[in-house]
Every structure is written in C-alpha cells, then in structure tokens.
SELUMVEX-656687 format. One line per 10 residues: number of its first residue (from 1); for each residue z, x, y of N, C-alpha, C. Coordinates in steps of 0.001 Angstrom, whole numbers. Layout:
<filums>
NUM = Z,X,Y,Z,X,Y,Z,X,Y | ...
</filums>
This chain:
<filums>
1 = -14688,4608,29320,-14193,5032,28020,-15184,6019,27399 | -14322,6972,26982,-15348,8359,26326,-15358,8014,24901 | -16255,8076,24226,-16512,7449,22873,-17182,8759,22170 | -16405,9486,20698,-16798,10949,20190,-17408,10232,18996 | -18602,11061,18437,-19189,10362,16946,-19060,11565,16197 | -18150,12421,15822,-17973,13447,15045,-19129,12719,13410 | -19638,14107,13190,-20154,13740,12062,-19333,14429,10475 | -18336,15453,11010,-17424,16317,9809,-16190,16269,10201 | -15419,16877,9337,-13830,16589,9762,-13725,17710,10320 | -14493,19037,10292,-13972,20077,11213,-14146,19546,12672
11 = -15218,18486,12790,-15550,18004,14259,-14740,17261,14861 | -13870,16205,14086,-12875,15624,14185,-12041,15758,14597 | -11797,17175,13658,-10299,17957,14361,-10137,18528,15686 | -11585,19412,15917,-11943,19795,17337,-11794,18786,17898 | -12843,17808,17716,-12250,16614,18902,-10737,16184,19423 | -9932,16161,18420,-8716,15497,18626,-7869,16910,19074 | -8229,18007,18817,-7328,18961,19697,-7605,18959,20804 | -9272,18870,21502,-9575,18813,22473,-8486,17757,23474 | -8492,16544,22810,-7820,15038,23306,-7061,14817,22652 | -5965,15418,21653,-5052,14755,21432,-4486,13607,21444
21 = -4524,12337,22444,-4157,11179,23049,-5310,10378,22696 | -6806,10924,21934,-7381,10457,21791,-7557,8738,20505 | -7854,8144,21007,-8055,6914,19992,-8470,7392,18472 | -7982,7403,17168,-8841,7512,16300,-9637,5987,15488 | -10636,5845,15577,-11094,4719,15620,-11669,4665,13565 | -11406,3554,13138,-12084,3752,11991,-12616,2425,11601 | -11915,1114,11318,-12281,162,10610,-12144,-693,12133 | -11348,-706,13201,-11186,-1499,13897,-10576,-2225,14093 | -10038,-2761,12882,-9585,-4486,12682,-8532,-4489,13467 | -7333,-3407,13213,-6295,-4062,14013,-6099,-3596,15661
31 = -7172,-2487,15767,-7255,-1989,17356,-7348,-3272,18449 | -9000,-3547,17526,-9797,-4316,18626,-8758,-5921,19068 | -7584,-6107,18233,-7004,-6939,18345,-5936,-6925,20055 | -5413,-5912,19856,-4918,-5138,20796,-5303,-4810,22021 | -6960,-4395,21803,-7375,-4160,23026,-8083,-5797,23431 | -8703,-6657,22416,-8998,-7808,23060,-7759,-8923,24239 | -6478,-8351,23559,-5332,-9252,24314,-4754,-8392,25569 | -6017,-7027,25716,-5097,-6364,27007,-3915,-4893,26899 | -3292,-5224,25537,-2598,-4159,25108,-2547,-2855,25241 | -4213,-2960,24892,-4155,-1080,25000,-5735,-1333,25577
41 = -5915,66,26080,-7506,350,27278,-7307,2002,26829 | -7711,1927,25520,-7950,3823,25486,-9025,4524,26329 | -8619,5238,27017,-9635,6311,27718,-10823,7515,26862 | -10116,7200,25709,-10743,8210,24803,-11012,8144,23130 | -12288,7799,22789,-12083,7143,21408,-12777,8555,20169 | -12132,8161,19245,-12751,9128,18494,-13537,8358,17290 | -14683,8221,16767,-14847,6970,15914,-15201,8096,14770 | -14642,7485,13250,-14989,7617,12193,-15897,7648,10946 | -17024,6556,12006,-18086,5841,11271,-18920,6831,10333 | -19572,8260,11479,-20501,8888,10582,-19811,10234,10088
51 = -18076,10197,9570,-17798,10856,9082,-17668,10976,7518 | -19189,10710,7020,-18944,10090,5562,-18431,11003,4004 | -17545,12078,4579,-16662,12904,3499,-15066,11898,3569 | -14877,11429,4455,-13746,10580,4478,-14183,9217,3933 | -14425,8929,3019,-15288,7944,2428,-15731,8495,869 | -15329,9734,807,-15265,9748,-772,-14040,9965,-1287 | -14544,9112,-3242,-13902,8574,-3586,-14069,9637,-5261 | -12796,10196,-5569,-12889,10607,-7126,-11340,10820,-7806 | -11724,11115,-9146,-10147,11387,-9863,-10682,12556,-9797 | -9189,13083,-9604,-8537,14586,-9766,-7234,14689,-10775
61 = -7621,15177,-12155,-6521,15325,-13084,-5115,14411,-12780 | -5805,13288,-13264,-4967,11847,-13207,-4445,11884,-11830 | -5298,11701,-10790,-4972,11481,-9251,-6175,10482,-9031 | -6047,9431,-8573,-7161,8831,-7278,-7325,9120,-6724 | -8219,9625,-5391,-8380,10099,-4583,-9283,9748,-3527 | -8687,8718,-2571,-9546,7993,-1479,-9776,8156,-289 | -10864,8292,-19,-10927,8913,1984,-10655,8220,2394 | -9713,8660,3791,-9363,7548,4342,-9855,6649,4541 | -11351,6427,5152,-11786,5654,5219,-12987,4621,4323 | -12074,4581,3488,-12403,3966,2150,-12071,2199,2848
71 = -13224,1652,2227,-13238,-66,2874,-12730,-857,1949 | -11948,-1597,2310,-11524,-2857,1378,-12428,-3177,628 | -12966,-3886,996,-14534,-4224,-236,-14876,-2816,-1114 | -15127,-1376,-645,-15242,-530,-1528,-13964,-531,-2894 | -12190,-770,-2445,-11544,-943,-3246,-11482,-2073,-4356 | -12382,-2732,-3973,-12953,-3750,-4996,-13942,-3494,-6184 | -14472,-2188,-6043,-15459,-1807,-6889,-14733,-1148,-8393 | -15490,-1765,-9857,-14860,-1916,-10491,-14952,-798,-10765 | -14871,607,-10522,-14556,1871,-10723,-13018,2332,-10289 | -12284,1928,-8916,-11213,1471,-8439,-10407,892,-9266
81 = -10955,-813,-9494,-10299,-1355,-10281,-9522,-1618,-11924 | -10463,-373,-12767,-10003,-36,-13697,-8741,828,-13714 | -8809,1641,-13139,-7615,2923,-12878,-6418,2080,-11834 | -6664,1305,-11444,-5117,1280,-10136,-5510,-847,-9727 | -5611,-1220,-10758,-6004,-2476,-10172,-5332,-3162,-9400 | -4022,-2739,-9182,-3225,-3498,-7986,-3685,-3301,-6346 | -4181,-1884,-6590,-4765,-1647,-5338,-5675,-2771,-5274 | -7328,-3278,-6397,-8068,-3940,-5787,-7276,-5105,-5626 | -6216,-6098,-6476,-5776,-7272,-6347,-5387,-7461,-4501 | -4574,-6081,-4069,-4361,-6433,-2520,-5757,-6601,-1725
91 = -6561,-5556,-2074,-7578,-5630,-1455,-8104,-6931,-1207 | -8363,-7378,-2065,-9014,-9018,-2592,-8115,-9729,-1552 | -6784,-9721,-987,-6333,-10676,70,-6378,-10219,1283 | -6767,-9440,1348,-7076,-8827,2886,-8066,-9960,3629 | -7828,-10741,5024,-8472,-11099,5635,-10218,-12063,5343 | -11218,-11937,5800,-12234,-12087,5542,-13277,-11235,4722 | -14393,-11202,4277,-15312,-10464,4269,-15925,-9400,5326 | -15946,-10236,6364,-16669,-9117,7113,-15295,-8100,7157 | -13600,-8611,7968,-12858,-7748,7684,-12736,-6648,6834 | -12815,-7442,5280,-13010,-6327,4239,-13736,-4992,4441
101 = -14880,-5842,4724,-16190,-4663,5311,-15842,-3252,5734 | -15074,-3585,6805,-14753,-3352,8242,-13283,-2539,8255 | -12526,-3197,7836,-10859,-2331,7417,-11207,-1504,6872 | -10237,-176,6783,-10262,576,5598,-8485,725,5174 | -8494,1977,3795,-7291,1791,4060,-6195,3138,4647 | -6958,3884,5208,-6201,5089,6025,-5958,4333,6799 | -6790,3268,7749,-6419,2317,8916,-4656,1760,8684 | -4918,648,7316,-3489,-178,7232,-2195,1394,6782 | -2678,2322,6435,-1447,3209,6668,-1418,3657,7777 | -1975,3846,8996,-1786,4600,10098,-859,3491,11012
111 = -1869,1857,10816,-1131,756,11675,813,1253,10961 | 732,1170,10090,2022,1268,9460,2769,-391,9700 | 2181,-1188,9258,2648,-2820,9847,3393,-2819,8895 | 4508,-3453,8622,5422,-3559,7256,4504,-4674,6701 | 3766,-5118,7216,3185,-6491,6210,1813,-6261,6046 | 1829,-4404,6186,176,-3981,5378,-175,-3728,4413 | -1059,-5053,3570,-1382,-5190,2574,-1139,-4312,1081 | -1988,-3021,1484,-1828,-1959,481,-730,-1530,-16 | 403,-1506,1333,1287,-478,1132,2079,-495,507 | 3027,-2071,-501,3439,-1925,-1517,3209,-1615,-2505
121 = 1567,-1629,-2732,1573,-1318,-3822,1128,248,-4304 | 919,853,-2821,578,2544,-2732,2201,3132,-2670 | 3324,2375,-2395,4743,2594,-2554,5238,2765,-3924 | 4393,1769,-4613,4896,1556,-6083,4139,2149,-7258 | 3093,3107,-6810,2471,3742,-7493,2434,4873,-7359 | 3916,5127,-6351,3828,6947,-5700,2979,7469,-5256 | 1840,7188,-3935,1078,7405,-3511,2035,8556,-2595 | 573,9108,-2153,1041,10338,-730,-272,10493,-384 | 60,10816,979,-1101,10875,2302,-1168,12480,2475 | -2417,12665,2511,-3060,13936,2650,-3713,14275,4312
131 = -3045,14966,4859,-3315,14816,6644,-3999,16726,6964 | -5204,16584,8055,-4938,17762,8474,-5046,17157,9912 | -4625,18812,10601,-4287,18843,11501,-3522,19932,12755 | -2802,19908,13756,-2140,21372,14402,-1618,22229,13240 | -813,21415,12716,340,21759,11557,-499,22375,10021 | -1574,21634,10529,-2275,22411,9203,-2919,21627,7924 | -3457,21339,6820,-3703,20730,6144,-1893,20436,5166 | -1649,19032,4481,-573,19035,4005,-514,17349,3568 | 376,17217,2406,647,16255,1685,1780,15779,2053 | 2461,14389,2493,3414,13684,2504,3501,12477,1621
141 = 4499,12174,953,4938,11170,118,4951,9728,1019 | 4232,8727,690,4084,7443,1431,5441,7153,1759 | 6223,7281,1282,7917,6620,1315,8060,7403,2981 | 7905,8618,3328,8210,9626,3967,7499,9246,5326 | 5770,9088,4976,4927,8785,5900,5488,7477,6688 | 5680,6389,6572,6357,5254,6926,7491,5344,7618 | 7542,5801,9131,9014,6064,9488,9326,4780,10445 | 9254,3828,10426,9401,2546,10945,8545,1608,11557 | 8731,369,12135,8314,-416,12392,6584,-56,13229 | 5479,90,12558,4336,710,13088,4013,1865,13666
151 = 4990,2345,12940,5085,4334,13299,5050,4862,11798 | 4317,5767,12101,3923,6888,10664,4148,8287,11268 | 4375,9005,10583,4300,10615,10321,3199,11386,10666 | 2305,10878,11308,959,11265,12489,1806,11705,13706 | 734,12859,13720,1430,13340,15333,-328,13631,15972 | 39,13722,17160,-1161,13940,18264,-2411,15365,17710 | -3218,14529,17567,-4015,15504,16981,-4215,15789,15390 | -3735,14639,14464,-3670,14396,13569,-4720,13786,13123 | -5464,14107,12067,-6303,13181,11560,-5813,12764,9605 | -5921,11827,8975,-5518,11699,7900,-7110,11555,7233
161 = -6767,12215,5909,-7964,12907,5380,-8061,11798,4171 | -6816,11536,3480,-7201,10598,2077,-6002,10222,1707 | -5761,9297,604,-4571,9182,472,-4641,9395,-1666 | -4030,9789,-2058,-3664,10031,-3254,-2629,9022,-4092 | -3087,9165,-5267,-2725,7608,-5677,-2641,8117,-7447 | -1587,8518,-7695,-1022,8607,-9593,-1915,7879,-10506 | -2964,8291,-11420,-3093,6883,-12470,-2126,6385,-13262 | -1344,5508,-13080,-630,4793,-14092,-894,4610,-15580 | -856,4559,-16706,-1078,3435,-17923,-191,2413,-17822 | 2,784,-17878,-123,138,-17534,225,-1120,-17199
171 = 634,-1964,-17330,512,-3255,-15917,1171,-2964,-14863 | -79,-4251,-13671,573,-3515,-12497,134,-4738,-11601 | 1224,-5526,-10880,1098,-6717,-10302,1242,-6367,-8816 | 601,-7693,-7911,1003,-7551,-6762,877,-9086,-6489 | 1801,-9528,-5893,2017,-10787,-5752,2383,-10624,-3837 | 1820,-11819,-2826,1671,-11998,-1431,2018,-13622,-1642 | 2968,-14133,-53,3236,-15433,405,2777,-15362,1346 | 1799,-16197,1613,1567,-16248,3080,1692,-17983,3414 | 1363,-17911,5026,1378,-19356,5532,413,-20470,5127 | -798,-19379,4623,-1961,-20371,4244,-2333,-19595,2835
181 = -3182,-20074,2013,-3670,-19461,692,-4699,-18299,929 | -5166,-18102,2403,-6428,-16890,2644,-6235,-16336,3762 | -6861,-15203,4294,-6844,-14827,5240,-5492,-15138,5792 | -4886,-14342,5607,-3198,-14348,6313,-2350,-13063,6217 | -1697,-13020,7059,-790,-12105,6872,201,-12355,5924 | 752,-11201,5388,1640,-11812,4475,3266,-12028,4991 | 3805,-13146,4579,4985,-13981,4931,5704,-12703,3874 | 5793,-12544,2730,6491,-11756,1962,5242,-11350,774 | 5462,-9807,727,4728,-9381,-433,5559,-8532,-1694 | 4966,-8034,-2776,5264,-7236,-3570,4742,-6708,-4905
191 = 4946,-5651,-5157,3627,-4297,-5684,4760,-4198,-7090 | 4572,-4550,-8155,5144,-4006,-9673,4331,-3171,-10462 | 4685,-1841,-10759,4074,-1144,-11523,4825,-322,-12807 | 4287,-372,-13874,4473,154,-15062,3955,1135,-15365 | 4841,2187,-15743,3961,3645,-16078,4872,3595,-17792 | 3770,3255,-18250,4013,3407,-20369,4575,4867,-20326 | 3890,6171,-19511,3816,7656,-19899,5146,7769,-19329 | 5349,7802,-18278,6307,8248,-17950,7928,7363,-18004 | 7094,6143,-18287,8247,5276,-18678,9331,4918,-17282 | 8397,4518,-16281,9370,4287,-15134,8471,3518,-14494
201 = 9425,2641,-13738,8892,1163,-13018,8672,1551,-11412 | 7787,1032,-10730,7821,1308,-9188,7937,-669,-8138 | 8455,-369,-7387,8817,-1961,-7161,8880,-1446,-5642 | 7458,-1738,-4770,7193,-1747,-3580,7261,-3700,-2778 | 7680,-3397,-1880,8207,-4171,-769,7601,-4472,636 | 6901,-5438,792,6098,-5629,2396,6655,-6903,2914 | 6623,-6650,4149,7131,-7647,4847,8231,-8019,4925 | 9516,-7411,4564,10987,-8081,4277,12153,-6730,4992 | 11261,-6110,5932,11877,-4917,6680,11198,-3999,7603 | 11730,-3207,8049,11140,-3101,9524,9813,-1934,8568
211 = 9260,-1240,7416,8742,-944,6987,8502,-1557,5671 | 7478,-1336,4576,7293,-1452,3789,7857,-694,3022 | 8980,-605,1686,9371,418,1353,9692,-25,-325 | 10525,1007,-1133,10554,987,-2555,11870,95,-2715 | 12281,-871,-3839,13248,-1423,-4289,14109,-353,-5229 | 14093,616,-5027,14651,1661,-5786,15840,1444,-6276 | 16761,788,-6540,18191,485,-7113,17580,-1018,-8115 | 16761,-1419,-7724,16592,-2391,-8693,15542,-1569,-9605 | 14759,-869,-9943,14084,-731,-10408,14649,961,-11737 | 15829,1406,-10686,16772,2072,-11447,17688,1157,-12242
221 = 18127,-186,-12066,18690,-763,-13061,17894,-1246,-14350 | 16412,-1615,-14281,15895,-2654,-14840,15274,-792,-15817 | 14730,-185,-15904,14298,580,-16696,14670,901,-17776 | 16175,1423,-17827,16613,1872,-19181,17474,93,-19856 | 17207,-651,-19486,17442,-1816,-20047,16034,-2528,-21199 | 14740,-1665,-20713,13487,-2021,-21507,13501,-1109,-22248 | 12669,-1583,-22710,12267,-1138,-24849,10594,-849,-24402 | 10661,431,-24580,9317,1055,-24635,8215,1492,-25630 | 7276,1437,-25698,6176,1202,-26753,5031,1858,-26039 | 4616,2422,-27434,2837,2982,-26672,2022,2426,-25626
231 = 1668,300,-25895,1027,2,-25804,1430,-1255,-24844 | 2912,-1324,-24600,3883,-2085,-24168,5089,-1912,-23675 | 5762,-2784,-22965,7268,-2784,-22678,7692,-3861,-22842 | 8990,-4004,-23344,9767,-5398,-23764,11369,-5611,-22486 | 11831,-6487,-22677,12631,-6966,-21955,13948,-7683,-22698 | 14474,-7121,-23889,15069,-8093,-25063,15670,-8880,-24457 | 16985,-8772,-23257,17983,-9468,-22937,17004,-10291,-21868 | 16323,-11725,-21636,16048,-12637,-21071,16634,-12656,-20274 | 17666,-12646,-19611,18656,-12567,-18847,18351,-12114,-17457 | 18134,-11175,-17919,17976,-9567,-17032,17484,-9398,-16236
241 = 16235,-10809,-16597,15542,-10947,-15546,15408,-11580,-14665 | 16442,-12065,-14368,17258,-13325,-12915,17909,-11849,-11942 | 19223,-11233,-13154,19799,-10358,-12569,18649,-8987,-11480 | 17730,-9005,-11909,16756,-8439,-11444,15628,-8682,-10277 | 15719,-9844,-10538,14763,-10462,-9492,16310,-10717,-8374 | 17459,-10683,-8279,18205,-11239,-7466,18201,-9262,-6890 | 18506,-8129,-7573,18277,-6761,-7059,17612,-7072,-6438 | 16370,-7080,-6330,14889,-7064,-5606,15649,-7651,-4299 | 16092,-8667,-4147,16216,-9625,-3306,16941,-9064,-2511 | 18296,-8541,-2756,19178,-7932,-2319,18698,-6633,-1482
251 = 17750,-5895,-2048,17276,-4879,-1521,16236,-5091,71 | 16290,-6674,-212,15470,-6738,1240,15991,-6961,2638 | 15527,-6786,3641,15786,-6564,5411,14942,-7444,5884 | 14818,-8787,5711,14119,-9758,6464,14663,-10367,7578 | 13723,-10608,8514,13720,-11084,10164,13621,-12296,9946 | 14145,-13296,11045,13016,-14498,11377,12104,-14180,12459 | 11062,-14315,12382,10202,-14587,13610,9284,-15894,13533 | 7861,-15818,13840,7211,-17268,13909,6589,-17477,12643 | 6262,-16580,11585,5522,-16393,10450,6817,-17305,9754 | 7805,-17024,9475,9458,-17509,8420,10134,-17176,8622
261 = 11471,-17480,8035,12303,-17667,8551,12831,-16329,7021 | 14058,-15334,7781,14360,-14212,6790,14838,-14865,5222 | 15609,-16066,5637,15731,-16990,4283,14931,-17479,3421 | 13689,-18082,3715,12777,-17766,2797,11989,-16746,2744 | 12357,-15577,3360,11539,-14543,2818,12275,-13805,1819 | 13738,-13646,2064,14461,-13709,750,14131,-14018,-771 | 14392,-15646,-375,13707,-16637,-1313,11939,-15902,-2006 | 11567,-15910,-1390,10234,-15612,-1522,10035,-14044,-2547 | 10869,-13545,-2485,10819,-11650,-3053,11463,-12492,-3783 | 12458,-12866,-4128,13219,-13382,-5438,12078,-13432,-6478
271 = 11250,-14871,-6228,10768,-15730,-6865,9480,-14774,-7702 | 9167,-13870,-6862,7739,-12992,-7180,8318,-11590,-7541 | 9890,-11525,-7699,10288,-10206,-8596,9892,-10846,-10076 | 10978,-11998,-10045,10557,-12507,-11534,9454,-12987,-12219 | 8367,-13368,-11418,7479,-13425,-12153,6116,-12348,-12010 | 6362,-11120,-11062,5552,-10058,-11939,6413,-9259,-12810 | 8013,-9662,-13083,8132,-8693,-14095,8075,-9810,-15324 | 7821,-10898,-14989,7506,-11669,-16640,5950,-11429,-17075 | 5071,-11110,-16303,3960,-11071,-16495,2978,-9773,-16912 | 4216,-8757,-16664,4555,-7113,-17113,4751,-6690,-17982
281 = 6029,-7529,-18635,6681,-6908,-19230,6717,-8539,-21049 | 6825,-8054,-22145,6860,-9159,-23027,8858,-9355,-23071 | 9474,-10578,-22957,10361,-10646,-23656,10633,-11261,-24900 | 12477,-10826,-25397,12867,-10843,-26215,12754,-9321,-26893 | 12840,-9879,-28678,13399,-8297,-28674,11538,-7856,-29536 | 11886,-7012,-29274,9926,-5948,-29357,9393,-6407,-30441 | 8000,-7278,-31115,7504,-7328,-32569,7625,-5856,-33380 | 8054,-5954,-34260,7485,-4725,-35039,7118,-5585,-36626 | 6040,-4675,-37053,5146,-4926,-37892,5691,-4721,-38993 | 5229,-5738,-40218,6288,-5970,-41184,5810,-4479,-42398
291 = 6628,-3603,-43193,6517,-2966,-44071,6354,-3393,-45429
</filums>
C-alpha cells in the first residue's frame, strides 16, 4: 500500500489526479472498519493529517465555514457552539472520545451513511459542500450532494475542501434513538431549525431512508401556521402539533434491518418531531405586553 502525506491542497489535488482511485484518508473511523473486516485493501492512500488549511475554521458574512477536516471534538468548541449549536449537540453523540478525536466531518459527508450523525442537521440548516477538483473548484447544496445510499456527488479525483453552514437566529434541536444511550448508531434521528430572520423552519431526517434528507412538505405546512416575533415563534393552534409531527412521519422511508424494525422508526420520527417542535417553538396564542 502506497501511503501520500500531502502537506497543501494543491498537493492533494496533484496527488489524486495522479491516482484518482486513490483512498482519501482523513479521520478513519469508518474506513478502518471496512478494511479491518476485509472489505476494502486500497492500493493507494492519500492521508489528510498534515493538511492543516482543511482544518480551518471561520465566519464569512453570516456563513460557517469548516474544513473538511474539522474533528468532532473541535465541533464542540464553544466558538462552534454559539453560532450553529445543533451541529455541536450531534457532535456530542458521535461515538467515543477518542472517535471524536479522530472523525471529522467532511468524513461523515463523504461516507454519506443515512444514519450520519451531522447530516440532519447540516440538511436543516441549508448547508452546502465546497469541493475542488477535475471539474474545478465549486459549491453543491447538501440536499444535492447526497445521491443515495453511501454515495455522494464526489467523483474520482475529488477532494472536498469545507462545508458551509447559514448562521441561523434561533432554536435549533437535534434529537437521535439509538439501541443504547451512547456510542451508537442512530436507530432514528432528527435536526429542527428556526430561522427568526428569515422566518422559515428546516426539518432534516437520518436514518428513516436510503439518505438523509429534508421533511420539506411538513415543514412547508407548519410555517405560515406560526406567529413570528423578533425574539420568538409561537404555535397558537396546540393542535398542529400532532398534525405535524404525524407530516414528519409520513415523510419518512424506513427499512427493517437488525438495528429496528421500519415501524418503530416511524414511531420514533413521530415522537421527536413533536417534541423538538415543542421545545422550539412557545404555544398558544403569542404574550403581548399589556398597554
């Protein structure tokens, strides 16, 4: 096995035109899984480690802006967590510590697993992936990047540079089921986000289809039904929010396999529509302050 230690992304790129077919190696976590059971025996690795421009992290006129190989544990840092805290809340269930370490999150978008952590809630915050490459340097919309079951919008010779991430104003939930309370994959996940400015909801989806993707018909019903405020959103009709959490539900594509069964994963998006949008959003009808 040929093993490349590019130290820049122009080196990167050379490398991977050179090898195309080449491994791009970054956090590990879900390779070495693969290659420990036999799966895969790459002939050609490209590793990420001392490429440390893919590893920075800044706002750009209300943009996040994360190198790919930005580490779980780094998305924990409360600089992250002020601006986009749903991102750190997933982060925080990712696997172990050392994992944390060790993952990044260009990795869980490249795996493209429908049950990768981030990706509802980089769905629900209108994220897009920033790639160069043959084709050239260029931006794709996460919805877009995600073209099925552990396939992304990478082509041979692709390297992904960062991923871009909207600042919201504010709440913004992410709620995960798994088999055990830690370290698990998730059985069913989901990403709720509130934008006060723009006044529109994002309602990302993991694990309940052959990708991770947006609840977009539920989240087009539930909007112009709220009562919007500088500092808040209301929910007057109580109601609304069964009818809503049952959208969500409806909108999902769950399997059985050995993790659950598609019925409670159903069950499961139901239960965690309604309570990150109770925990979002205030009901009844809006306080206003007496004259």
């Amino acid at each position: 096995m040929a093993v490349l230690l590019p130290t820049t992304i122009d080196e990167t790129l050379a490398a991977l035109a050179a090898t195309p077919a080449a491994l791009v190696l970054a956090g590990g976590t879900d390779v070495m899984v693969d290659v420990n059971e036999g799966r895969r025996r790459p002939e050609h690795v490209v590793c990420l480690r001392r490429v440390e421009t893919l590893r920075a992290r800044s706002v750009e006129n209300g943009t996040l802006v994360l190198g790919a190989a930005t580490t779980y544990t780094e998305l924990l840092e409360p600089e992250i967590a002020a601006v986009a805290p749903a991102i750190t809340d997933a982060a925080r269930t990712v696997g172990s510590p050392q994992i944390r370490n060790a993952g990044t999150i260009g990795g869980n978008l490249a795996t493209a697993s429908p049950a990768g952590d981030t990706l509802p809630v980089l769905l629900a915050l209108g994220a897009s992936v920033e790639i160069d490459g043959p084709a050239g340097r260029r931006r794709i919309a996460l919805q877009d990047f995600l073209v099925g079951p552990k396939r992304s919008a990478l082509e041979p010779g692709d390297l992904m540079i960062a991923v871009r991430i909207p600042i919201r104003r504010g709440p913004q939930e992410y709620l995960k089921v798994g088999t055990r309370n830690a370290m698990v994959i998730a059985v069913a996940s989901l990403a709720l986000v509130v934008d006060l400015d723009a006044r529109t909801v994002g309602i990302g989806l993991g694990s309940v289809g052959p990708t991770a993707f947006l609840a977009a018909a539920a989240a087009e019903w539930l909007t112009p039904r709220l009562v919007w405020a500088d500092d808040r959103v209301s929910l007057p009709q109580a109601a609304d929010a069964a009818t809503f959490a049952g959208l969500v539900a409806a909108a999902a594509q769950p399997i059985d396999d050995h993790r659950s069964t598609a019925r409670y994963r159903t069950h499961a998006i139901e239960v965690m529509a309604s309570r990150a949008l109770r925990r979002a959003v205030q009901f009844g009808a809006p306080h206003r302050a007496a004259t």
